[in-house]
ROKEGU-80811 format. One record per residue (C-alpha): residue number from 1; x, y, z. Coordinates in nm, 2 decimals. Each point is the difference from the previous one (the first is absolute). Example, Ala and Ser with C-alpha at 12.3 -4.5 7.8 and 13.67 -1.06 7.14 Angstrom:
BEGIN
1, 1.23, -0.45, 0.78
2, 0.14, 0.34, -0.07
! end
This chain:
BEGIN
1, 9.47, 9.74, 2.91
2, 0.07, -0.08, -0.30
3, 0.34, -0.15, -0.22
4, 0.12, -0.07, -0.34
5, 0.25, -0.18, -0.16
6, 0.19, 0.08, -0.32
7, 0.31, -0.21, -0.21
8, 0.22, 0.16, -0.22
9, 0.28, -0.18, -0.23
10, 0.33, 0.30, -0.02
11, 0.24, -0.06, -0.28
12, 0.26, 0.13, 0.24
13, 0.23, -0.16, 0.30
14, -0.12, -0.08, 0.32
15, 0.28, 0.20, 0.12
16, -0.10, 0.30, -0.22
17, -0.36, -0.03, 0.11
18, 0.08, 0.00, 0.40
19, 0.18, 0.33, -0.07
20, -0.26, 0.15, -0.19
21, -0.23, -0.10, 0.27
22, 0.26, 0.11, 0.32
23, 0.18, 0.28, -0.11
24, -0.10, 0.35, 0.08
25, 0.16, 0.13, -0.40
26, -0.20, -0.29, -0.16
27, -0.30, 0.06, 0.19
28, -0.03, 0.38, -0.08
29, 0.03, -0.10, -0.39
30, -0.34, -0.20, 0.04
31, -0.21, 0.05, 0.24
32, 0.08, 0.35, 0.23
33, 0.29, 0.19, 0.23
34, 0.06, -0.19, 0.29
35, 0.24, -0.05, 0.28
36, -0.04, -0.41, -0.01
37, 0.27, -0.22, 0.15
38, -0.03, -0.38, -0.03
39, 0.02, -0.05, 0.36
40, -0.25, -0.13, 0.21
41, -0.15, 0.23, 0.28
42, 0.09, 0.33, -0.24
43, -0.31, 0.22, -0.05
44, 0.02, 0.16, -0.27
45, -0.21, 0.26, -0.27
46, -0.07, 0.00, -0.38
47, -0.13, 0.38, -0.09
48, -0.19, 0.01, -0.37
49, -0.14, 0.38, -0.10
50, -0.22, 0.07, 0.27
51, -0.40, 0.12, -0.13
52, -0.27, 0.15, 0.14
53, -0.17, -0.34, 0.14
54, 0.40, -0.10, 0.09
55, 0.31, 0.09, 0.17
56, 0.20, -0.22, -0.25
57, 0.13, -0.21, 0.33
58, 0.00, -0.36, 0.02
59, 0.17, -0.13, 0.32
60, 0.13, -0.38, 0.07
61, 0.21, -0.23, 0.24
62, 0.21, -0.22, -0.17
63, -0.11, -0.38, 0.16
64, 0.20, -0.25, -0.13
65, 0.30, -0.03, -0.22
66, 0.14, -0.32, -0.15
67, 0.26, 0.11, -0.33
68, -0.02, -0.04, -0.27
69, -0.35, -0.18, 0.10
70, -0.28, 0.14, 0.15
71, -0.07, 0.36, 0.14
72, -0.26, 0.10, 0.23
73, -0.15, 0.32, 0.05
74, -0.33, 0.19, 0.18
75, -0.07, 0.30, -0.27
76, -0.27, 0.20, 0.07
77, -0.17, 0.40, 0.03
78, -0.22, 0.12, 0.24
79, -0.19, -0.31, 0.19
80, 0.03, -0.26, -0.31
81, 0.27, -0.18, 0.09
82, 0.10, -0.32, -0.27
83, 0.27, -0.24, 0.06
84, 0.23, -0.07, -0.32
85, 0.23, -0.28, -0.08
86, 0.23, -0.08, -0.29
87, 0.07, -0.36, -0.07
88, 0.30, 0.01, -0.23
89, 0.15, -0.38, -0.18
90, 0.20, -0.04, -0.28
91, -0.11, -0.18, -0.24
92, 0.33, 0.08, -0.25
93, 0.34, 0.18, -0.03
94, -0.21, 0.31, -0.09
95, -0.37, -0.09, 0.11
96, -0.19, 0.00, 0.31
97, -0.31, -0.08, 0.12
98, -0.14, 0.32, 0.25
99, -0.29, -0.11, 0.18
100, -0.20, 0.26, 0.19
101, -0.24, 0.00, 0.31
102, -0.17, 0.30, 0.12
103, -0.27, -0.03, 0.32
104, -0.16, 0.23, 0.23
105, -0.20, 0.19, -0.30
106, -0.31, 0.10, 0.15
107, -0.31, -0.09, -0.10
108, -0.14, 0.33, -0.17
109, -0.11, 0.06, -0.33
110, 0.28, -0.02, -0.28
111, 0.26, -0.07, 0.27
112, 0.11, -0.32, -0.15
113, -0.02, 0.08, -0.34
114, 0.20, 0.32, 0.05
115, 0.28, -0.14, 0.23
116, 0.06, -0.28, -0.26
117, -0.04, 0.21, -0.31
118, 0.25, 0.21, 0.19
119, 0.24, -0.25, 0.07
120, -0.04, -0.17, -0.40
121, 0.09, 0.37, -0.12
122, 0.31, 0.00, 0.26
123, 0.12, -0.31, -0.17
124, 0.00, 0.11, -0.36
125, 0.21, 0.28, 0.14
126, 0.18, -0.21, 0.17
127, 0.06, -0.22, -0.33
128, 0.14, 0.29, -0.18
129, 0.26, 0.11, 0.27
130, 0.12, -0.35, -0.03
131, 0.02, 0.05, -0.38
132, 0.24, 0.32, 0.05
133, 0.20, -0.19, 0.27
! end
């Protein structure tokens, strides 16, 4: 299997970035619809536009939840199955550090490269729902 790791500086709170990261309103703004809770145990479902290789469902269990600083969830469709944590510090009044771990990608062609292309892309949209907060 196969991981990545990605760092990301936020010119936001750390308090503004675990909502964005734990609420089911934020959420929807940038990645998908979902019915998340921040609670470990809770399964829950993101649903995107579903396509014709795609039923636009991607299921997870939320596995660990420490506020405002680390969040860990399984994310996955079908039989690939990744792991995803969120390291959050502050490193200001209005900054934080947002560290992110992803494991479990499977070894396939493109796998890698797509699930953290994926999850850069997520970010910037996470960056701009920030901005409007």
């Amino acid at each position: 299997m196969a991981e990545f790791s990605l760092d990301f500086q936020l010119k936001s709170s750390i308090d503004a970035v675990w909502s964005a990261l734990t609420d089911s309103t934020m959420l929807e703004k940038w990645i998908w619809k979902n019915d998340f809770k921040p609670s470990v145990g809770h399964t829950f479902q993101f649903q995107a536009e579903p396509n014709e290789w795609w039923d636009g469902i991607v299921t997870g269990k939320v596995l660990v939840v420490d506020t405002p600083n680390t969040l860990s969830y399984t994310w996955g469709t079908g039989s690939e199955v990744h792991t995803v944590t969120w390291t959050l510090t502050a490193t200001g009044v209005e900054t934080t550090h947002l560290h992110l771990d992803q494991t479990g990608i499977s070894e396939r062609p493109g796998a890698l490269e797509g699930a953290e292309s994926g999850q850069i892309a997520l970010v910037g949209k996470l960056e701009n729902v920030l901005a409007e907060m």
